[in-house]
ROBA-994334 format. One record per residue (C-alpha): x, y, z. Coordinates in nm, 3 decimals, always signed. Layout:
<rs>
R       px       py       pz
R        X        Y        Z
...
</rs>
This chain:
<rs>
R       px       py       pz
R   +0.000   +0.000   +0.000
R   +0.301   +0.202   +0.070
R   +0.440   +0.208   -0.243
R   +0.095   +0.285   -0.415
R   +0.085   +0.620   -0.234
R   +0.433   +0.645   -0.291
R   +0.350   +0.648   -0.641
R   +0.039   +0.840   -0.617
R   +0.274   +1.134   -0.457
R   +0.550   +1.105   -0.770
R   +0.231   +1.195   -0.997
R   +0.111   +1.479   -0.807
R   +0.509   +1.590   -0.763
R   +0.577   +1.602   -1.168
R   +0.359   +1.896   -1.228
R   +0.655   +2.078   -1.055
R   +0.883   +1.958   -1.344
R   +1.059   +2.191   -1.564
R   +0.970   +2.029   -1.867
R   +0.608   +2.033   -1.754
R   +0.610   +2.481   -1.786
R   +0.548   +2.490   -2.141
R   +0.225   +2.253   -2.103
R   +0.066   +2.471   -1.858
R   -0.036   +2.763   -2.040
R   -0.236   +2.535   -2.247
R   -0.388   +2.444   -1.911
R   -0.440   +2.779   -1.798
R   -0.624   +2.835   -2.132
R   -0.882   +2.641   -2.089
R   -0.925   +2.711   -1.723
R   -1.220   +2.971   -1.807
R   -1.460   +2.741   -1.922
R   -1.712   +2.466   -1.725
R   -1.502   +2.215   -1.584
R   -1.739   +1.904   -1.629
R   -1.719   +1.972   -2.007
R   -1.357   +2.102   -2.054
R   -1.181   +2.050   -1.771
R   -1.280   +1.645   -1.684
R   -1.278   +1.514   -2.063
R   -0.902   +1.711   -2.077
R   -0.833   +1.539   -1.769
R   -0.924   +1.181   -1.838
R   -0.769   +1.221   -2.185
R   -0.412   +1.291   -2.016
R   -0.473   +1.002   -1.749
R   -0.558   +0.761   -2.061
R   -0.289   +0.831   -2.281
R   -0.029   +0.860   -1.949
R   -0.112   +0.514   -1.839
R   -0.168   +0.420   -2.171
R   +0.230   +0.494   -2.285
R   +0.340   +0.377   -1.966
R   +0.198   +0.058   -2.006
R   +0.351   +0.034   -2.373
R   +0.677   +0.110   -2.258
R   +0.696   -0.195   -1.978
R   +0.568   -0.421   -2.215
R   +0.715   -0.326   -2.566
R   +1.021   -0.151   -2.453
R   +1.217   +0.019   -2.683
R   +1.016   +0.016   -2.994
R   +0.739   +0.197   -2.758
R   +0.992   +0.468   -2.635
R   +1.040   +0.529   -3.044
R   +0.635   +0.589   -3.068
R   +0.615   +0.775   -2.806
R   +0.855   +1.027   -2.929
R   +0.684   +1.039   -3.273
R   +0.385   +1.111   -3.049
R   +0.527   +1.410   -2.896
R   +0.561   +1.551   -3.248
R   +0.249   +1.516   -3.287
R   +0.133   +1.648   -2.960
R   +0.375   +1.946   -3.056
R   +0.168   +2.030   -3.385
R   -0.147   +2.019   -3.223
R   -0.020   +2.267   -2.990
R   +0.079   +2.471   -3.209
R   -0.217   +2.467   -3.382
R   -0.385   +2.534   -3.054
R   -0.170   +2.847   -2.982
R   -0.259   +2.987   -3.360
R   -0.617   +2.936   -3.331
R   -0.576   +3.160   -3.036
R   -0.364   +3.448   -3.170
R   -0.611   +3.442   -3.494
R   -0.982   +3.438   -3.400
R   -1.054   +3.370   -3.852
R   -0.826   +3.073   -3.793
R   -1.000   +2.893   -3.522
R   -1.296   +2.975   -3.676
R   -1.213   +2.775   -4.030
R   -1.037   +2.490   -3.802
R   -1.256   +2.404   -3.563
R   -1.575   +2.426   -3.802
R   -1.535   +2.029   -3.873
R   -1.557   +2.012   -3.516
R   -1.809   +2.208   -3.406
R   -2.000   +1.968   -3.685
R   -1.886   +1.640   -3.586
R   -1.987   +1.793   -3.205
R   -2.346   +1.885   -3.302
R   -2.363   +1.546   -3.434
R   -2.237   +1.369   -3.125
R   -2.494   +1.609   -2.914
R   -2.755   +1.471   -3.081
R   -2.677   +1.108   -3.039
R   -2.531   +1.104   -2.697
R   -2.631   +1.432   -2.523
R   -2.223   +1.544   -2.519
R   -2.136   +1.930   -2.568
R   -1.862   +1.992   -2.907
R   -1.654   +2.062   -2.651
R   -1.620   +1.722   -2.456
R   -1.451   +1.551   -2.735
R   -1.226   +1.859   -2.824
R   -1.093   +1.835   -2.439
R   -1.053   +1.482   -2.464
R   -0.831   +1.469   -2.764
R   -0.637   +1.785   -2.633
R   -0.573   +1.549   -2.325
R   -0.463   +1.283   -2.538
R   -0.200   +1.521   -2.633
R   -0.146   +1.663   -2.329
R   -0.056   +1.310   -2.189
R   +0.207   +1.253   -2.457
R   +0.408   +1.568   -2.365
R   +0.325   +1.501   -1.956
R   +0.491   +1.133   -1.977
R   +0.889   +1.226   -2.043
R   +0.874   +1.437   -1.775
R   +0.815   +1.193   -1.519
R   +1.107   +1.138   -1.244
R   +1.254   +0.851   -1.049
R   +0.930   +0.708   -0.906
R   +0.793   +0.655   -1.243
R   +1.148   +0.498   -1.342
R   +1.137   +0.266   -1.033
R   +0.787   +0.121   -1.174
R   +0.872   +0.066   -1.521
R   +1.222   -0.088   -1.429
R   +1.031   -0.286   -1.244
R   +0.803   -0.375   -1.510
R   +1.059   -0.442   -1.760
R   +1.276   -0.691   -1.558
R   +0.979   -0.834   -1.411
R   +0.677   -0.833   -1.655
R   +0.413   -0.636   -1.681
R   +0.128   -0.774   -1.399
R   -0.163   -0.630   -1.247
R   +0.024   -0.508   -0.996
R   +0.261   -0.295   -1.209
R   -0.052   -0.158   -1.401
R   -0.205   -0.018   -1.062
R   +0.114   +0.146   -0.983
R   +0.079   +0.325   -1.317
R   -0.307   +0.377   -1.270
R   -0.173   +0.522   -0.960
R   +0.095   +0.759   -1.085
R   -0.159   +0.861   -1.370
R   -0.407   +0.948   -1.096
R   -0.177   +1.169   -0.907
R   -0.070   +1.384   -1.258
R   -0.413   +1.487   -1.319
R   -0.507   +1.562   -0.969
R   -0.214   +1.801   -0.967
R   -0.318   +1.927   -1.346
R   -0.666   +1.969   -1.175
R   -0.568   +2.174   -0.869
R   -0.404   +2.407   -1.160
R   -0.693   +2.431   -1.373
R   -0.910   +2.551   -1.063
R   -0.593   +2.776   -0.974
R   -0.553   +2.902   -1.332
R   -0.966   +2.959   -1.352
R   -0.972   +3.197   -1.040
R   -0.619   +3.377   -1.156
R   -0.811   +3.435   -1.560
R   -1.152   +3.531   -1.388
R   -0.967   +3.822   -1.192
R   -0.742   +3.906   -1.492
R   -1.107   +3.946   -1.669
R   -1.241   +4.180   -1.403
R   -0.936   +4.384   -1.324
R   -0.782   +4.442   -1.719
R   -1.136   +4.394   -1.926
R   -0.914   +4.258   -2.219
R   -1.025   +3.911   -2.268
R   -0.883   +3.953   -2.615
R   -0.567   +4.038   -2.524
R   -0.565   +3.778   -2.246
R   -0.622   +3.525   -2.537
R   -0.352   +3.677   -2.733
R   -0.086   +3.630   -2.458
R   -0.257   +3.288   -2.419
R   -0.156   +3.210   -2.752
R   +0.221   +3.356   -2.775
R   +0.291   +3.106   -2.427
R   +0.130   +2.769   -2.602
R   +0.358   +2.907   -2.883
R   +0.709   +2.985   -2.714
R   +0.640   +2.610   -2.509
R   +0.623   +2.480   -2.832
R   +0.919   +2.589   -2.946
R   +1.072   +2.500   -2.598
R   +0.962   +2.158   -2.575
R   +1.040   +2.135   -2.962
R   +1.410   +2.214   -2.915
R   +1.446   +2.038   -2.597
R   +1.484   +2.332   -2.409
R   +1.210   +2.232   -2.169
R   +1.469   +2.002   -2.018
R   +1.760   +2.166   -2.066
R   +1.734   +2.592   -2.009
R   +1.417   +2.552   -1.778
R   +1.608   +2.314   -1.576
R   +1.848   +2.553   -1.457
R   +1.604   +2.840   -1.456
R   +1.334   +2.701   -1.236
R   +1.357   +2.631   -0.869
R   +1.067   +2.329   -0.905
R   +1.275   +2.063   -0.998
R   +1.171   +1.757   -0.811
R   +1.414   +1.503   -0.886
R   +1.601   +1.490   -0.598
R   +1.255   +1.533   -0.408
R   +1.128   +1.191   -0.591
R   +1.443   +1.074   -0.549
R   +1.396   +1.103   -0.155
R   +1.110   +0.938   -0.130
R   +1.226   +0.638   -0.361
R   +1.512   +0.594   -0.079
R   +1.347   +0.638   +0.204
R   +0.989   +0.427   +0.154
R   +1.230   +0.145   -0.067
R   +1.412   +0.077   +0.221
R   +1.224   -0.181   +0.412
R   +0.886   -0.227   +0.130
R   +0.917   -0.468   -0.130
R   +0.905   -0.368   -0.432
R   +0.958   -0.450   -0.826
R   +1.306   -0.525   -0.913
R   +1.568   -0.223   -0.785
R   +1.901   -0.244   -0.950
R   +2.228   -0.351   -0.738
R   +2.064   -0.294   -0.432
R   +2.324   -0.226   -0.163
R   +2.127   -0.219   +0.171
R   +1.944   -0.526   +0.336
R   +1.592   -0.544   +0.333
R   +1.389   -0.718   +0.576
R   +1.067   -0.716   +0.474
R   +0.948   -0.995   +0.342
R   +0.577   -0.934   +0.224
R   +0.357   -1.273   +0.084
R   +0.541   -1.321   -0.239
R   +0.865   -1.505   -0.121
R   +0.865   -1.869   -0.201
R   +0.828   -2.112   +0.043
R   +0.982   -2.419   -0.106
R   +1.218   -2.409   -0.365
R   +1.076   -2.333   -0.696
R   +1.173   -2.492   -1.030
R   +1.463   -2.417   -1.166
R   +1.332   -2.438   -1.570
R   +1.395   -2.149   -1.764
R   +1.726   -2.107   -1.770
R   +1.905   -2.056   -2.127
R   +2.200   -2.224   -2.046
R   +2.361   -2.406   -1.742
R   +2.744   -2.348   -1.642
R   +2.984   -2.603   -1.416
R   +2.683   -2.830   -1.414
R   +2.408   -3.016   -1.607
R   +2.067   -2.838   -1.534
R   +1.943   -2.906   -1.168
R   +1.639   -3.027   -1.066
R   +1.462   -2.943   -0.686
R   +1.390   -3.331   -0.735
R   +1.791   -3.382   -0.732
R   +1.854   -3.167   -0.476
R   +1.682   -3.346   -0.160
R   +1.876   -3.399   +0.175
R   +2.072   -3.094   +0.085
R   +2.113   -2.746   +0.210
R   +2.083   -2.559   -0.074
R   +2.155   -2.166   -0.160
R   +2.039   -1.964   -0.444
R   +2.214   -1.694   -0.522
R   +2.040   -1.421   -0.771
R   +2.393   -1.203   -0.940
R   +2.504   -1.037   -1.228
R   +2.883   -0.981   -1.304
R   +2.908   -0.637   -1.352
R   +2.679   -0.565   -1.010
R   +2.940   -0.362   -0.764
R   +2.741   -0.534   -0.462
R   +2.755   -0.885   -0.642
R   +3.106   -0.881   -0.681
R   +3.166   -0.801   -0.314
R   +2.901   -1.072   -0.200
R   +3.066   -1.329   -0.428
R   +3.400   -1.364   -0.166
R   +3.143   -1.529   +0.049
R   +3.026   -1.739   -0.123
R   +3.297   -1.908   -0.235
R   +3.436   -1.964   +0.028
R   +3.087   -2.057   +0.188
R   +3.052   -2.337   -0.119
R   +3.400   -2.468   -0.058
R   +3.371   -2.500   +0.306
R   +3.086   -2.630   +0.332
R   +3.004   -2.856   -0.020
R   +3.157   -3.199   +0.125
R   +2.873   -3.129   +0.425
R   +2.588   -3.120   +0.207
R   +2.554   -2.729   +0.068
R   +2.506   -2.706   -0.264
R   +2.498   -2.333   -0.393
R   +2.349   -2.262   -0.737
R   +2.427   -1.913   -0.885
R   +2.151   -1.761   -1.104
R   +2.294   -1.510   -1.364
R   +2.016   -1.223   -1.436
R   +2.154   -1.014   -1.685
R   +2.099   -0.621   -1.640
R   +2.275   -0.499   -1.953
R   +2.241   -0.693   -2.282
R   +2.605   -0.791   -2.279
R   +2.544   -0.956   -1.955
R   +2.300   -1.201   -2.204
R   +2.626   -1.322   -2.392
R   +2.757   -1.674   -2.288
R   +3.136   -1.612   -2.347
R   +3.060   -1.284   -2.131
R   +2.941   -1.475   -1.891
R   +3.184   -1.761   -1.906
R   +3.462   -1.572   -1.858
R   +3.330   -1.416   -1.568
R   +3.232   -1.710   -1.380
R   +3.624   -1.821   -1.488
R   +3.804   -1.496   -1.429
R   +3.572   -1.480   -1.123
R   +3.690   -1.841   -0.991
R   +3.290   -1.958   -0.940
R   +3.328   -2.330   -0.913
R   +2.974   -2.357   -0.810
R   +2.688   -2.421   -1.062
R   +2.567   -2.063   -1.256
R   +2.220   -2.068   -1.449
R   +2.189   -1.803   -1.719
R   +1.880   -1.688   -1.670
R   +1.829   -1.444   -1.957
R   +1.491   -1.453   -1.993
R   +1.405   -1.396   -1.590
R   +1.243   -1.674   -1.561
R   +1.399   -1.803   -1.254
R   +1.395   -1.456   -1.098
R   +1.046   -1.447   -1.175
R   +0.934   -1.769   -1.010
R   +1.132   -1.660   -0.693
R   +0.945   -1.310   -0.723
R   +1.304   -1.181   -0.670
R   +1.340   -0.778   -0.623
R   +1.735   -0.772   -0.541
R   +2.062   -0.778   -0.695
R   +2.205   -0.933   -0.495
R   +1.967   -1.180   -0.342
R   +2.029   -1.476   -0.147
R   +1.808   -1.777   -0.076
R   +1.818   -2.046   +0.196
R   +1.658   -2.381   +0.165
R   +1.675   -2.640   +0.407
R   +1.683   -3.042   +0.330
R   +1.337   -3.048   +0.289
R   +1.367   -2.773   +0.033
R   +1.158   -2.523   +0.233
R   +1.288   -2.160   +0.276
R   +1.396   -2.102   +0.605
R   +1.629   -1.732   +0.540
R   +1.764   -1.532   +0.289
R   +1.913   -1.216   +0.278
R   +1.867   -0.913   +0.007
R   +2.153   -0.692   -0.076
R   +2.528   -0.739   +0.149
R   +2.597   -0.744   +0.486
R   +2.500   -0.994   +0.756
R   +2.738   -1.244   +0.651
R   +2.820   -1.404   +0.995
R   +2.396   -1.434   +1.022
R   +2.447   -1.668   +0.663
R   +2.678   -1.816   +0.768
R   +2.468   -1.941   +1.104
R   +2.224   -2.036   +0.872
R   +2.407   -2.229   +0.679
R   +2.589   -2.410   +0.939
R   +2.223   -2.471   +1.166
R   +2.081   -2.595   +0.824
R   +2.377   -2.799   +0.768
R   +2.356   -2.944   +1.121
R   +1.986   -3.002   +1.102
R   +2.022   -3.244   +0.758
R   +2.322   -3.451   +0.894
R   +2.174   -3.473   +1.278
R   +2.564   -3.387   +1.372
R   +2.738   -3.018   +1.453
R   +2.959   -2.900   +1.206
R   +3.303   -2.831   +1.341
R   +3.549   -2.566   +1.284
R   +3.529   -2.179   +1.304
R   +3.318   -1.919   +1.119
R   +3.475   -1.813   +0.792
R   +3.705   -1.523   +0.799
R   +3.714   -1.315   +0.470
R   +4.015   -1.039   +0.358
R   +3.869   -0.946   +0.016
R   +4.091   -0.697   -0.213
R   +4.026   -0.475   -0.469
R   +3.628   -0.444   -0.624
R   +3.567   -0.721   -0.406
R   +3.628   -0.557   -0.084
R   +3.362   -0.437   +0.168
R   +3.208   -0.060   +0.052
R   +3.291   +0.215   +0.274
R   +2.919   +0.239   +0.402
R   +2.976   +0.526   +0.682
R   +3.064   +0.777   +0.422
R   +2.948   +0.702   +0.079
R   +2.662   +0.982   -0.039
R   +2.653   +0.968   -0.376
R   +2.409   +0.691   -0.578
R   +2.415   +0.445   -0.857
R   +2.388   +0.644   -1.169
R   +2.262   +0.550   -1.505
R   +2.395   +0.710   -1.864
R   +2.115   +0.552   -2.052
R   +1.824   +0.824   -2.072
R   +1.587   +0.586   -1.954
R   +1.679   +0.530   -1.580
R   +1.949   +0.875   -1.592
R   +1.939   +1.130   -1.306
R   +2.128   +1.475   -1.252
R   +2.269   +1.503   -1.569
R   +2.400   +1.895   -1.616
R   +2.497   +1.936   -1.947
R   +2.371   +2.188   -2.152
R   +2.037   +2.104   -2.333
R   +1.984   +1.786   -2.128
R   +2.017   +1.474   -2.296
R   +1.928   +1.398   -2.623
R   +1.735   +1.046   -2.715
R   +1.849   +0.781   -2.944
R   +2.049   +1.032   -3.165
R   +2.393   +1.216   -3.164
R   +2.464   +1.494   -2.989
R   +2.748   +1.731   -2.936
R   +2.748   +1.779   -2.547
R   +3.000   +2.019   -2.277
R   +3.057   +1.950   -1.893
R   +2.944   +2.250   -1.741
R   +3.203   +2.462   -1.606
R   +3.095   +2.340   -1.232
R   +2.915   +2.063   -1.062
R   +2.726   +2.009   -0.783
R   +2.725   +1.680   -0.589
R   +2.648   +1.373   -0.770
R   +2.560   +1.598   -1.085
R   +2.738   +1.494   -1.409
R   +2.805   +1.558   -1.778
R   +2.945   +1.451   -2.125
R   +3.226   +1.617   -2.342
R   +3.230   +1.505   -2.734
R   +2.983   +1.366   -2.964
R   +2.769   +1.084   -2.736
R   +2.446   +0.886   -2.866
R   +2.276   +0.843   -2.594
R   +1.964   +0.531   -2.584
R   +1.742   +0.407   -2.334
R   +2.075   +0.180   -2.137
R   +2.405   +0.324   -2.284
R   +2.555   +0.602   -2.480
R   +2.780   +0.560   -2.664
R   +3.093   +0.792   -2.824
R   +3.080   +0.895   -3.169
R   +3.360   +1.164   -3.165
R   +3.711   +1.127   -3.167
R   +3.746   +1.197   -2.811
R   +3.519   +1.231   -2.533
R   +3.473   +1.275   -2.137
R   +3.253   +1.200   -1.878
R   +3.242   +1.376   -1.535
R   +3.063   +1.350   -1.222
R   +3.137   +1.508   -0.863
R   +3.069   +1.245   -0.629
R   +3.165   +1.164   -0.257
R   +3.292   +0.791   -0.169
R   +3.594   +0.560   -0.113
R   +3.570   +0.378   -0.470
R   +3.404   +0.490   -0.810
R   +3.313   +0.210   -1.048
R   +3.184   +0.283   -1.394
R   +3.048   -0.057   -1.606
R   +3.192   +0.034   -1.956
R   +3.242   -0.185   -2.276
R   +3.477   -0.113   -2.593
R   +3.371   -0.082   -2.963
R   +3.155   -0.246   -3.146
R   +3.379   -0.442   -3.295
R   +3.590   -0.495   -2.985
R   +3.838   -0.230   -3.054
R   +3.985   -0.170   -2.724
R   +3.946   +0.186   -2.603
R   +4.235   +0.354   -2.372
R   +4.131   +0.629   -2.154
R   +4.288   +0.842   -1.807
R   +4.115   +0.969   -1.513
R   +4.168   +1.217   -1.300
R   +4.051   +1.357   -0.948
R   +3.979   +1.734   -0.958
R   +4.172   +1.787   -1.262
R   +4.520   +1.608   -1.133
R   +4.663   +1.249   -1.179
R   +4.509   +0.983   -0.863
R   +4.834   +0.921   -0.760
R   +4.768   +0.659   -0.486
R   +4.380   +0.686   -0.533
R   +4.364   +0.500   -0.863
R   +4.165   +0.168   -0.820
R   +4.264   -0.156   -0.986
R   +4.230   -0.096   -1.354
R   +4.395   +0.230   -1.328
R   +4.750   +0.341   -1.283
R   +4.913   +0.637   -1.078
R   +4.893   +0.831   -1.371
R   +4.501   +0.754   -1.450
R   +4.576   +0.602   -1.732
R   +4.340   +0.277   -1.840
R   +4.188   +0.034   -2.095
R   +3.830   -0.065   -2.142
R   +3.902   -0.435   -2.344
R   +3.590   -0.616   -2.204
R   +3.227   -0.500   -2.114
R   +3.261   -0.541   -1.747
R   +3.277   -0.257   -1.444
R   +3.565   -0.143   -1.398
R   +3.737   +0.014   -1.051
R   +3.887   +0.376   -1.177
R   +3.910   +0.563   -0.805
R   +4.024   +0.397   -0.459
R   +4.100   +0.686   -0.209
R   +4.349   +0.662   -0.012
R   +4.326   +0.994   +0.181
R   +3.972   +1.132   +0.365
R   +3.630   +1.126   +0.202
R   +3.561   +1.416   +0.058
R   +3.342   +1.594   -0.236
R   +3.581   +1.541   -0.555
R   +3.544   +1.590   -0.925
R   +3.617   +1.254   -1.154
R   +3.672   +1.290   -1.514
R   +3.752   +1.006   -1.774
R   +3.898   +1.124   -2.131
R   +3.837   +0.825   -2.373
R   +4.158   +0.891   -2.665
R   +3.950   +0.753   -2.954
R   +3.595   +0.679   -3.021
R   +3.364   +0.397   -2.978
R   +3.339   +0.336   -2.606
R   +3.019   +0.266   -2.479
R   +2.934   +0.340   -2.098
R   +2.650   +0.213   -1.879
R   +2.645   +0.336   -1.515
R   +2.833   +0.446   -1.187
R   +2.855   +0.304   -0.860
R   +3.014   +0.400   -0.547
R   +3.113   +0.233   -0.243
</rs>
């Protein structure tokens, strides 16, 4: 219920947007007349069309993010249209004639005003423009939807986030019909009111056209709510279950009704590694755990030290641990990807690929990483979501252990020293998040002009950042998971504050290797280069994996990373800190 008023809130909360200024003097604009017949229909027609792309986008993915754009253009003409009609009275007369017609016509069959219909399509477009500006909330639900499939459950949420958008665009209709009313009174110039009315729908066209909605207005307007939505996503996530988060690095305790409670079937996977596929049937009168990973997941990797050494402990005493591989980024889908992880990664253990989430979805898994405990009898008896609480496994393991072989199981708790990605995050002072590049789960970006989707652009870092903003140099194309350089040289920057700084990147196309250098507020790391850099910052991205760039050595404090990539091709995914 939580997380359906959370998402309830994230609706209301986007009329607050930047890019959501140039819609609302076409709001305002129809604020003067009767709400049941203008008002409602415009209403409904945004809710429809929100939920409506929403819903396309969790199920179709990114052939739906294509339509919806060609639906903004759309949107944009209509508007246009819209702000003529206004400015020329002879206009809106010859346009709307057809209308007014096909109204009369609809009045006399049904009873509905001309104007019903006319709201309702103008909500239609009104929806299409509303949708990209939706925040974090909206991007937890459709990640969710997308890893997890699209359920009843995910179409509430939306139903939910729709709801809150219009009653916000309501409480500004009523707003904007009290502020015309005492325009009318106090100036008498209804004309001129119209006018004005017209030259705003106008210059938001051309704002929203030109991406400037997202990029000037950004900076201009004190309404931003990202980091609002943002907020809230962190605090109510924290102990509610939810759809799939990615690399979740906190535990969760909540358990809600949809964790298994016997171990599900294993079917599904594409392709089994170190083993033959495994059976529950095969697996009675052990101790079995399930581990959910990916290998480019910072909180996987530093889990995986664990288990290891759990499975080699404890294997000739009846544990048998069964990685599940549930890939994030497509490359994570590739089986010599993944089989050089699992070798590089010394995983003796047997790993299902489970591309198409079908194991994840009959464990209703949320987590990267997740961890499952079944006992002999194959019933659930822990587990443990995200890292930490590894002498609590262990118990677990051991009690489990104990139970099936009616004996206690000698020798001392496991002691682990793990080095480089793999060692323990600095929890007490990390304040900067995960961070996607991809447009369609990116946050704080601060170039100029925002980001532009699915087609080259020439960006600039911004002469100063604030914490845990960032920004592109060179010629990126930017989709909905990576972007991608298309210039001869590029950067990225962020200012961030935490021990490490990970970055998941992958060479060219072709496999070109790609060598780059870092630096920490404009000078060589020195000391605080991680593992695949050197003193001098200097690196090579050879494999789609994430990669360790910054290790302080010295105290935490706000710095300024920057990566220069010396020739083209490089394709980058996401940050991480820990």
């Amino acid at each position: 219920m939580l997380l359906f008023f959370l998402a309830y809130l994230g609706g209301i909360l986007t009329i607050l947007s930047p890019c959501i200024l140039p819609v609302l003097p076409f709001v305002f604009a129809r604020a003067d007349h009767p709400f049941r017949k203008s008002g409602l229909p415009l209403l409904a027609g945004m809710a429809v069309t929100f939920a409506a792309v929403a819903s396309l986008a969790t199920v179709g993915g990114g052939w739906a993010v294509r339509a919806n754009q060609f639906g903004r253009i759309a949107s944009l003409i209509l508007f246009a249209i819209f702000g003529l009609t206004l400015l020329f009275s002879s206009l809106a007369d010859r346009l709307t004639r057809p209308l007014v017609q096909l109204g009369n016509k609809l009045t006399q069959k049904s009873g509905t005003t001309p104007g019903v219909l006319n709201s309702f399509l103008l909500g239609i477009a009104t929806g299409l423009l509303w949708a990209p500006c939706a925040g974090p909330i909206l991007g937890l639900i459709l990640t969710g939807a997308a890893l997890g499939g699209a359920t009843s459950h995910t179409t509430l949420l939306l139903l939910a986030y729709a709801a809150g958008a219009a009653t916000s665009l309501a409480v500004a209709l009523f707003a904007g019909g009290r502020v015309f009313a005492a325009m009318k009174r106090s100036l008498g110039a209804e004309e001129w009111i119209r006018r004005a009315l017209g030259v705003a729908i106008l210059t938001g066209v051309v704002a929203a056209a030109f991406g400037l909605d997202r990029g000037i207005l950004t900076r201009l307007s004190l309404a931003s709510t990202s980091n609002l939505e943002q907020s809230l996503v962190n605090r109510l996530h924290q102990n509610q279950p939810t759809r799939p988060t990615l690399n979740q690095d906190v535990t969760v305790t909540g358990t809600g009704d949809l964790l298994p409670t016997t171990l599900p079937e294993l079917t599904g996977a594409t392709l089994w590694l170190n083993s033959a596929a495994i059976t529950p049937a095969s697996l009675q009168g052990k101790v079995v755990l399930v581990d959910f990973w990916t290998y480019s997941c910072i909180n996987c990797l530093r889990t995986l030290p664990y288990i290891k050494a759990w499975y080699e402990k404890y294997k000739d005493d009846g544990l048998v641990v069964i990685g599940v591989h549930t890939p994030e980024f497509p490359f994570e889908k590739d089986e010599s990807n993944v089989r050089k992880a699992v070798r590089d990664l010394g995983i003796q253990y047997p790993v299902a690929m489970d591309n198409d989430y079908r194991i994840w979805q009959a464990f209703h898994n949320q987590y990267w990483p997740a961890h499952y405990f079944f006992d002999a009898t194959g019933k659930l008896r822990y587990h443990q979501f995200g890292e930490g609480d590894y002498d609590k496994s262990e118990q677990w393991i051991r009690y489990l252990l104990e139970q099936a072989n009616h004996k206690p199981i000698t020798g001392s708790p496991t002691q682990i020293a793990a080095a480089g990605a793999m060692a323990a995050a600095d929890s007490t002072d990390n304040q900067s998040p995960e961070t996607y590049l991809g447009y369609q789960r990116a946050a704080s970006f601060a170039s100029p002009g925002g980001l532009t989707h699915d087609a080259p652009q020439l960006y600039r870092v911004p002469d100063s950042l604030n914490l845990n903003q960032w920004g592109l140099a060179g010629r990126w194309h930017d989709a909905a998971q990576i972007a991608t350089l298309e210039s001869p040289t590029g950067s990225i920057a962020f200012r961030f504050h935490a021990r490490d700084l990970h970055l998941v990147l992958g060479p060219t196309a072709n496999g070109k290797p790609i060598r780059f250098r870092v630096t920490l507020d404009g000078k060589a790391p020195g000391a605080s280069h991680g593992t695949d850099t050197d003193a001098q910052g200097y690196g090579t991205v050879s494999e789609n994996r994430l990669y360790q760039l910054i290790r302080q050595q010295d105290a935490v404090k706000d710095r300024t990373f920057r990566i220069d990539f010396l020739t083209p091709g490089v394709r980058a995914y996401s940050f991480t800190f820990g």
